[in-house]
MOPAC internal coordinates of N, CA, C and O (Angstrom, degrees):
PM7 1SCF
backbone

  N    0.0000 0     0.00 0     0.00 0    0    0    0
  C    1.4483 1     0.00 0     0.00 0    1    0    0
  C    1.5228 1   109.26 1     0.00 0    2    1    0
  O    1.2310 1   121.52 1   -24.93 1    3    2    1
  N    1.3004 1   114.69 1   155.07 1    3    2    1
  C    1.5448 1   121.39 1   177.50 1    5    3    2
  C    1.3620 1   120.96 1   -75.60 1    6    5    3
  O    1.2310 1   114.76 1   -61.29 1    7    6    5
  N    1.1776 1   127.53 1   118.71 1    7    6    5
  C    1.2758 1   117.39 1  -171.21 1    9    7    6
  C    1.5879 1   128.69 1   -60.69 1   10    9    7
  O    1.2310 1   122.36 1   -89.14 1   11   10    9
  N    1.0378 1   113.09 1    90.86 1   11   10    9
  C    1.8139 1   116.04 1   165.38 1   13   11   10
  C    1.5515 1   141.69 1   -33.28 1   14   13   11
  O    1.2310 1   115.32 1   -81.02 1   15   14   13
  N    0.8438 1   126.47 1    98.98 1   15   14   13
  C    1.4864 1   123.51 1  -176.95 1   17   15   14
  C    1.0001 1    97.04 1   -75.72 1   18   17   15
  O    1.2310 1   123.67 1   -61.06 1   19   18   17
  N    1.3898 1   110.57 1   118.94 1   19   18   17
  C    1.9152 1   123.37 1   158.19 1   21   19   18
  C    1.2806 1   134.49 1   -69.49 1   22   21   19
  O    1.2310 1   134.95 1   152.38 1   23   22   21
  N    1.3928 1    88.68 1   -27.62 1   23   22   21
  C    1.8051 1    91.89 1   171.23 1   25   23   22
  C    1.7922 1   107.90 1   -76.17 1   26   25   23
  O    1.2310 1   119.92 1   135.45 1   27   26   25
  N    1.4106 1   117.77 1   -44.55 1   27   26   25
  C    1.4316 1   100.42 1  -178.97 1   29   27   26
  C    1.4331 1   115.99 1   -94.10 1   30   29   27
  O    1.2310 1   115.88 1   179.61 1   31   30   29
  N    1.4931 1   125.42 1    -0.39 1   31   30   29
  C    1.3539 1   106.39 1   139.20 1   33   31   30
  C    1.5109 1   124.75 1   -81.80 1   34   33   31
  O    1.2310 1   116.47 1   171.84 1   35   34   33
  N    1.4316 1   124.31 1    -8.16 1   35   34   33
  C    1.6795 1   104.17 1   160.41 1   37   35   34
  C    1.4454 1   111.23 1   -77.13 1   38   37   35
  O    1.2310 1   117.09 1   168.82 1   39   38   37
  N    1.2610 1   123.15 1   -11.18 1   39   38   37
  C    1.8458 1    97.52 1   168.81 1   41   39   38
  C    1.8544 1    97.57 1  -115.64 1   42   41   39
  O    1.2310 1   121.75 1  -132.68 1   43   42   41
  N    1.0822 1   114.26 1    47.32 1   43   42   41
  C    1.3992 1   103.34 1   144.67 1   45   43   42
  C    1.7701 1   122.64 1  -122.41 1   46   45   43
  O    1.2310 1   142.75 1  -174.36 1   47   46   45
  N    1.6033 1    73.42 1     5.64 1   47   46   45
  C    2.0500 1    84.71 1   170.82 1   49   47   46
  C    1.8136 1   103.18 1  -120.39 1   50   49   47
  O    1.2310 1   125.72 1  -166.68 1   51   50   49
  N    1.2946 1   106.61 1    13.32 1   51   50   49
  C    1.5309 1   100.11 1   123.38 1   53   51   50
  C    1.6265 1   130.73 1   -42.13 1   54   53   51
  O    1.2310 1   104.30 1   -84.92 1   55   54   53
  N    0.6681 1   146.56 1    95.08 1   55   54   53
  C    1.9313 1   135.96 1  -178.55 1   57   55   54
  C    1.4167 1   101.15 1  -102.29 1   58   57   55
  O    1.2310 1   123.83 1   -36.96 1   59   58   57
  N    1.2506 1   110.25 1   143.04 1   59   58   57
  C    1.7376 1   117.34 1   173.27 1   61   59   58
  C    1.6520 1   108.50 1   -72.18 1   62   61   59
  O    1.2310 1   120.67 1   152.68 1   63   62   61
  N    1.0677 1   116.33 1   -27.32 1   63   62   61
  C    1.6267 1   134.60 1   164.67 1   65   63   62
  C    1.3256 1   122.48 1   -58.13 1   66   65   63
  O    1.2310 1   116.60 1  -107.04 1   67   66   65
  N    1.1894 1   124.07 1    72.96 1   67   66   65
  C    1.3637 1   116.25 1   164.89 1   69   67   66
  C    1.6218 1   142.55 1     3.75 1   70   69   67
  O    1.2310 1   128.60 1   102.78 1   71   70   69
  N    1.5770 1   101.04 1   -77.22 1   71   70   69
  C    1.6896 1   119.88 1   148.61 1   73   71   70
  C    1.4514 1   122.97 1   -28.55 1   74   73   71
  O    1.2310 1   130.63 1   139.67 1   75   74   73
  N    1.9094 1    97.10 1   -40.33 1   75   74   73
  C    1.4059 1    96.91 1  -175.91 1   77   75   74
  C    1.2893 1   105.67 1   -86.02 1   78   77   75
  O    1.2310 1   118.33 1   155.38 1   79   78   77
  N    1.0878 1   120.78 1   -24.62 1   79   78   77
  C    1.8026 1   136.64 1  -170.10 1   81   79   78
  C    2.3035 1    95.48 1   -49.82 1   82   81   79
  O    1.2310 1   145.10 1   108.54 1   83   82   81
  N    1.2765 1    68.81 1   -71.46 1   83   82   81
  C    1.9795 1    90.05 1  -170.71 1   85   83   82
  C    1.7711 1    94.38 1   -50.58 1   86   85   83
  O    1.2310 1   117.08 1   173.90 1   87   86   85
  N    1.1207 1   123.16 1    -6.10 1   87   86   85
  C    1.6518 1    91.05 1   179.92 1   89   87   86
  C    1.2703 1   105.70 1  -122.80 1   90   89   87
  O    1.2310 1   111.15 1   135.21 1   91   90   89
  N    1.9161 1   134.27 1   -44.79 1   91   90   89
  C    0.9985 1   154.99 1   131.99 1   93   91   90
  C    1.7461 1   108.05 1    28.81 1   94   93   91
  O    1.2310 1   150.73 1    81.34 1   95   94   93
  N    1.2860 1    57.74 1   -98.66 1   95   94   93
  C    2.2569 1    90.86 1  -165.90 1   97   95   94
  C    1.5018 1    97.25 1   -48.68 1   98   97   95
  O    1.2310 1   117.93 1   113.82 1   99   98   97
  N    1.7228 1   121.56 1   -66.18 1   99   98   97
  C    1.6389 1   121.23 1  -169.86 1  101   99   98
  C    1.6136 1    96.39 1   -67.09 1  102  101   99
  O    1.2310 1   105.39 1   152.72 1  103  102  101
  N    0.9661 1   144.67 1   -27.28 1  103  102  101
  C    1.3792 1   122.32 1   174.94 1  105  103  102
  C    1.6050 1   115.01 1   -66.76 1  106  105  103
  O    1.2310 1   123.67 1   141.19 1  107  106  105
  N    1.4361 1   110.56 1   -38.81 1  107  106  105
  C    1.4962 1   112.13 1  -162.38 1  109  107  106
  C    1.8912 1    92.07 1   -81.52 1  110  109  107
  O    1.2310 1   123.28 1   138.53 1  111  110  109
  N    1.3692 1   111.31 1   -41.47 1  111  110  109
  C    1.6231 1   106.23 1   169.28 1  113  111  110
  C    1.3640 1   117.99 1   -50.50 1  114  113  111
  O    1.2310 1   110.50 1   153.02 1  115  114  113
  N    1.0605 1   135.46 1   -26.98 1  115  114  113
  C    1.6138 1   135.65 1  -145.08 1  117  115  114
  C    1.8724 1   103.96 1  -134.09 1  118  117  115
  O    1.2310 1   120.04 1   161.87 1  119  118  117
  N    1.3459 1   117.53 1   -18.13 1  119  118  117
  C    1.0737 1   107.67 1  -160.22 1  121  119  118
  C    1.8545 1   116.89 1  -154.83 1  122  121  119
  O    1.2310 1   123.74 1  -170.95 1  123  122  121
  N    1.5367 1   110.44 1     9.05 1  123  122  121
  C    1.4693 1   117.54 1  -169.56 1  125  123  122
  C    1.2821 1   107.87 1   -96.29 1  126  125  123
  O    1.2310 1   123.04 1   157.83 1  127  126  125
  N    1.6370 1   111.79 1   -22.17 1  127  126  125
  C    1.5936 1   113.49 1   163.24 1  129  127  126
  C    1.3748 1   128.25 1   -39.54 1  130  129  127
  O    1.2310 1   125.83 1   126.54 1  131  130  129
  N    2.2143 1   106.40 1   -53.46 1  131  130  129
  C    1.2228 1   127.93 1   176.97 1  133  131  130
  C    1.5513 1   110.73 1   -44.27 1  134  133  131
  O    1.2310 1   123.54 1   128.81 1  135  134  133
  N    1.2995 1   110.82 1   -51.19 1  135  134  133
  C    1.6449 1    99.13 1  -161.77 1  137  135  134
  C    1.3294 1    99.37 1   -75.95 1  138  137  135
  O    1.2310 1   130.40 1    -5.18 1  139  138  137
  N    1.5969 1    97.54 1   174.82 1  139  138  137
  C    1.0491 1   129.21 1  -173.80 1  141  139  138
  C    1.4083 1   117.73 1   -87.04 1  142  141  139
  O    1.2310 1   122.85 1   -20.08 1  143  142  141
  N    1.5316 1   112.14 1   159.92 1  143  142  141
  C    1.8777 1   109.75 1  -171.37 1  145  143  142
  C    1.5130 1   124.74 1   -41.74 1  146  145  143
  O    1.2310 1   125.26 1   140.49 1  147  146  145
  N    1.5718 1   107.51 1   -39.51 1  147  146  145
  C    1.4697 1   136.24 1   178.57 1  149  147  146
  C    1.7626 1   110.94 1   -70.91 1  150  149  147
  O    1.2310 1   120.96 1   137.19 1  151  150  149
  N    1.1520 1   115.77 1   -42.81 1  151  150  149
  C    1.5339 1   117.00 1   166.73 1  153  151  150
  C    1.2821 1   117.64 1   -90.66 1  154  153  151
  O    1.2310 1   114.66 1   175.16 1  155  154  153
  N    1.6190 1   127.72 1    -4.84 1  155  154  153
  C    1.4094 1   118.35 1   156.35 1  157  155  154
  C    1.0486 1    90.38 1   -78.76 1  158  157  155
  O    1.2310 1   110.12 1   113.58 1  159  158  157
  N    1.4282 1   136.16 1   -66.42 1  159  158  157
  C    1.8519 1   126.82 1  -163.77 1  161  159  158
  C    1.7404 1   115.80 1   -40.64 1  162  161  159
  O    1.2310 1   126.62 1   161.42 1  163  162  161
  N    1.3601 1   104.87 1   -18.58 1  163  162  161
  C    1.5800 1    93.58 1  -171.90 1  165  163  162
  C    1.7869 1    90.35 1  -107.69 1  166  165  163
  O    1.2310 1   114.52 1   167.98 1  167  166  165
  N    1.1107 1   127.98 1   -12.02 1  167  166  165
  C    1.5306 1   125.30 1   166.97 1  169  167  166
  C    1.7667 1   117.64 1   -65.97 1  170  169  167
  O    1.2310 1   134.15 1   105.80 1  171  170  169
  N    0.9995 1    90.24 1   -74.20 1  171  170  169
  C    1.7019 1   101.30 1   144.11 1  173  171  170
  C    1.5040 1   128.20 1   -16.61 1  174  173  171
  O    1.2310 1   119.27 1   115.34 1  175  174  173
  N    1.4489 1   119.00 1   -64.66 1  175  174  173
  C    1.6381 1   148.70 1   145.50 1  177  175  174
  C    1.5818 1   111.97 1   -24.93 1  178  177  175
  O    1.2310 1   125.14 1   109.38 1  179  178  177
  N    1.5697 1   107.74 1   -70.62 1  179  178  177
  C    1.4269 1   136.77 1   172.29 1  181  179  178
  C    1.3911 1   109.23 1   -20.04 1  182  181  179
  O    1.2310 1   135.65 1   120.98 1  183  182  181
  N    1.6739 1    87.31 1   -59.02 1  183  182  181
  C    2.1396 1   101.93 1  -162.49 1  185  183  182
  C    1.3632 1   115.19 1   -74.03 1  186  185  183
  O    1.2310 1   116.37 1   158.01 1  187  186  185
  N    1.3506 1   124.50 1   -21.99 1  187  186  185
  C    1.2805 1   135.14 1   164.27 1  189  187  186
  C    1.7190 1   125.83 1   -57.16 1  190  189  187
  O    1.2310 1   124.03 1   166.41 1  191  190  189
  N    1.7553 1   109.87 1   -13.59 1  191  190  189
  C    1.4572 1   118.46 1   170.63 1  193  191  190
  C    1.7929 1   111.23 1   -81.77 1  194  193  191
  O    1.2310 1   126.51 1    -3.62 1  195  194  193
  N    1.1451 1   105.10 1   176.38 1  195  194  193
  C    1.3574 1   109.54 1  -162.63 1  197  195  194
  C    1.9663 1    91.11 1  -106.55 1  198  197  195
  O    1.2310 1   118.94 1   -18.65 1  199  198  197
  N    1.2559 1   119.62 1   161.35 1  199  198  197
  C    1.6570 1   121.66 1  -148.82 1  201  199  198
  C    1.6934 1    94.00 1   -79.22 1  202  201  199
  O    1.2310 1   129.38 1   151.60 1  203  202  201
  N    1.7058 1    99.52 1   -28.40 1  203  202  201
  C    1.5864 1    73.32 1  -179.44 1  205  203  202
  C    1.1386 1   109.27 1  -102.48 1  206  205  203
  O    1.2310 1    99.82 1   164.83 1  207  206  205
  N    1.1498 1   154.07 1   -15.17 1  207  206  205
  C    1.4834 1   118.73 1   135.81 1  209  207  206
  C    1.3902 1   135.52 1   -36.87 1  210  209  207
  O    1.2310 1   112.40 1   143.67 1  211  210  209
  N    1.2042 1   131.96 1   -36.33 1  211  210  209
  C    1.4958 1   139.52 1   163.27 1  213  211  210
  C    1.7273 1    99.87 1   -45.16 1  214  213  211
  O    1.2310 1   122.27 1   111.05 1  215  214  213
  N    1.3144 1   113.27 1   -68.95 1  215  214  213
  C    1.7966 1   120.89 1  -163.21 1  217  215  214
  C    1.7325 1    88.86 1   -61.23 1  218  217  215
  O    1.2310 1   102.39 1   135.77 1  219  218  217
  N    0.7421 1   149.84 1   -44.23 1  219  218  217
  C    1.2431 1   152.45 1  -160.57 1  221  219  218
  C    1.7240 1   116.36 1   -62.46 1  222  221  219
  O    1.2310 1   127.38 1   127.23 1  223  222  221
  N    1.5862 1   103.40 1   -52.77 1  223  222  221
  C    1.3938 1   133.18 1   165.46 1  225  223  222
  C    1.9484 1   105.35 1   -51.00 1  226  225  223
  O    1.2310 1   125.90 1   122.27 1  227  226  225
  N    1.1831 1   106.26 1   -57.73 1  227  226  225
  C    1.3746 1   115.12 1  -155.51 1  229  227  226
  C    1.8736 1   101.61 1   -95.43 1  230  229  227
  O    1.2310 1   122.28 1   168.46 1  231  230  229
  N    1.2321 1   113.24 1   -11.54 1  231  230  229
  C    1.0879 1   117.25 1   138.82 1  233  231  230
  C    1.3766 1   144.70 1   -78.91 1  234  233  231
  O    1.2310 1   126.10 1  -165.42 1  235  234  233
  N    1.0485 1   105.89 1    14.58 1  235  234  233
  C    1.5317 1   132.11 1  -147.29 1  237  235  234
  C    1.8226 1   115.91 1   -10.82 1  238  237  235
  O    1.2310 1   136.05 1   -98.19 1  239  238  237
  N    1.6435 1    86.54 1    81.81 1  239  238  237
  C    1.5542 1   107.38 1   171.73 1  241  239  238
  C    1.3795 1   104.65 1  -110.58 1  242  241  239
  O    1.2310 1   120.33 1  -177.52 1  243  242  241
  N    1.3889 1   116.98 1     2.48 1  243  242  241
  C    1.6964 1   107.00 1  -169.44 1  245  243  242
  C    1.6630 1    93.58 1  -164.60 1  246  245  243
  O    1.2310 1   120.59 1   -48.83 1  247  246  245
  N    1.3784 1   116.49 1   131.17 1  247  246  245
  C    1.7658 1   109.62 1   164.17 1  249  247  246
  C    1.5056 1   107.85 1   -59.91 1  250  249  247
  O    1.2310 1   133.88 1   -22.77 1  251  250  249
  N    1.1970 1    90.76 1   157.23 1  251  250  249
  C    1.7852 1   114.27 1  -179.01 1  253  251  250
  C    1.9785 1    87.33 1   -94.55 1  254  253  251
  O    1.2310 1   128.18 1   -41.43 1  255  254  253
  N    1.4463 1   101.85 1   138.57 1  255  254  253
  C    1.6103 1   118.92 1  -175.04 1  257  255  254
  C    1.2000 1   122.58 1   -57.47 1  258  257  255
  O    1.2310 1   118.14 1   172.57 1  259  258  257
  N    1.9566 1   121.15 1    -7.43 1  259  258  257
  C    1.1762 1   112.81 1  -161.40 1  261  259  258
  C    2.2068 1    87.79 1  -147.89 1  262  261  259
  O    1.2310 1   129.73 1   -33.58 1  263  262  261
  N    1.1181 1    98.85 1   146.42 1  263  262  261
  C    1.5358 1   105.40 1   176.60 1  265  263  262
  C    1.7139 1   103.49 1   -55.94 1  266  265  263
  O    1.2310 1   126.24 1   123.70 1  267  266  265
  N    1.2907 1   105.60 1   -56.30 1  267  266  265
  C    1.4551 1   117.46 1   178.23 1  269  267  266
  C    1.9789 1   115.94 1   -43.92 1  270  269  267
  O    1.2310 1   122.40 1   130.14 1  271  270  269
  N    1.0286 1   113.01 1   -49.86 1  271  270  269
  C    1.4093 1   137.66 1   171.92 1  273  271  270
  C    1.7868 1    99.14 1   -62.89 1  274  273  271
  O    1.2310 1   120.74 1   119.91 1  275  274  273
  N    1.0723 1   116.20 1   -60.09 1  275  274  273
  C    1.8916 1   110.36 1   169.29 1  277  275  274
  C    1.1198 1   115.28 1   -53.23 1  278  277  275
  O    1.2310 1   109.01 1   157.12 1  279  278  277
  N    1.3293 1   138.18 1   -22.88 1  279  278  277
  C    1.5623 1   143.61 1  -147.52 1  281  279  278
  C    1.6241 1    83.90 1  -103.27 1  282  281  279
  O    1.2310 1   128.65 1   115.34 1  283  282  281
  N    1.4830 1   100.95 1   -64.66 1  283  282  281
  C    1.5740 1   103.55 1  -166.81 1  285  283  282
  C    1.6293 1   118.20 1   -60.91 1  286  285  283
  O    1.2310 1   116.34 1   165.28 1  287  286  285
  N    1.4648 1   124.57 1   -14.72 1  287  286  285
  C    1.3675 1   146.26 1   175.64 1  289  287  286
  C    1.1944 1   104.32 1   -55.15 1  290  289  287
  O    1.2310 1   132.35 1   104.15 1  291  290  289
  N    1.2111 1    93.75 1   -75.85 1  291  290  289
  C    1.8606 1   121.55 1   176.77 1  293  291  290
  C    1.9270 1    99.15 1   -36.48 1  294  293  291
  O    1.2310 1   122.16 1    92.65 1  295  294  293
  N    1.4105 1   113.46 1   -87.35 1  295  294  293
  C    0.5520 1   138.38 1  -148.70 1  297  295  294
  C    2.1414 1    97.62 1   -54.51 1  298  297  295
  O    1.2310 1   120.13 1   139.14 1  299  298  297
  N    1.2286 1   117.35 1   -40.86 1  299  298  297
  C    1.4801 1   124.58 1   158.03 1  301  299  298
  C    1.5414 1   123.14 1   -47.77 1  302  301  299
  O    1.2310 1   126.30 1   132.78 1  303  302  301
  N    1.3292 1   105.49 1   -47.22 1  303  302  301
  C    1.3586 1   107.55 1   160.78 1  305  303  302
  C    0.9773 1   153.87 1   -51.37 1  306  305  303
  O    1.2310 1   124.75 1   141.17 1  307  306  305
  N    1.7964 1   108.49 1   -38.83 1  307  306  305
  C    1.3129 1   156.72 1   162.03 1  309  307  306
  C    1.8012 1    86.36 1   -47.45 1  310  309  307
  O    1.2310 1   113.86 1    92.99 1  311  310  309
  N    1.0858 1   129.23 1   -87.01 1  311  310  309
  C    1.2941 1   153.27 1  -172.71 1  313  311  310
  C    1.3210 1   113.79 1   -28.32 1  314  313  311
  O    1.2310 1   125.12 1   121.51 1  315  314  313
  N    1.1483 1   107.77 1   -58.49 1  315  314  313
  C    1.5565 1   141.62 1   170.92 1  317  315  314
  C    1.5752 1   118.38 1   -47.54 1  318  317  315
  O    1.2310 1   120.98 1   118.95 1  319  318  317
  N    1.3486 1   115.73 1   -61.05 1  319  318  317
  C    1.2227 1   133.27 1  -145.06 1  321  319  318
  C    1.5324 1    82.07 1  -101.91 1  322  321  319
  O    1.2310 1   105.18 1  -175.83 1  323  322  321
  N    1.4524 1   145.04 1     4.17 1  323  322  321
  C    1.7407 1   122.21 1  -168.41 1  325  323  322
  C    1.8350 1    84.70 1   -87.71 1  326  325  323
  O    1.2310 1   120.10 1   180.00 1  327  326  325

């Protein structure tokens, strides 16, 4: 796997979005260890969209561009929502 910088993926899940703020950050704090190489790579992937496409996805008003990116949506939500 490619090595990840944690420090600049913890401030790129900063979001200027509020909504996005509250789910973002405590998922990637609490739960980015769990996944796997392929769902960090598409988390990773994720942070590179702009917030309103992200809120859009996770609101699910619009598919996310990649199967991998739907899985990981889902799967944030899942997280989120217990």
């Amino acid at each position: 796997m490619a090595e990840i910088n944690r420090f600049k993926l913890e401030w790129e899940c900063r979001r200027g979005m509020r909504e996005l703020d509250k789910m973002i950050m405590p998922f990637y704090k609490n739960h980015f260890d769990e996944l796997n190489e392929t769902q960090q790579q598409a988390f990773v992937q994720m942070l590179s969209y702009t917030d309103p496409e992200l809120f859009r996805w996770v609101m699910h008003q619009e598919a996310a561009p990649t199967p991998e990116i739907s899985e990981l949506i889902e799967i944030i939500r899942s997280k989120i929502e217990r």
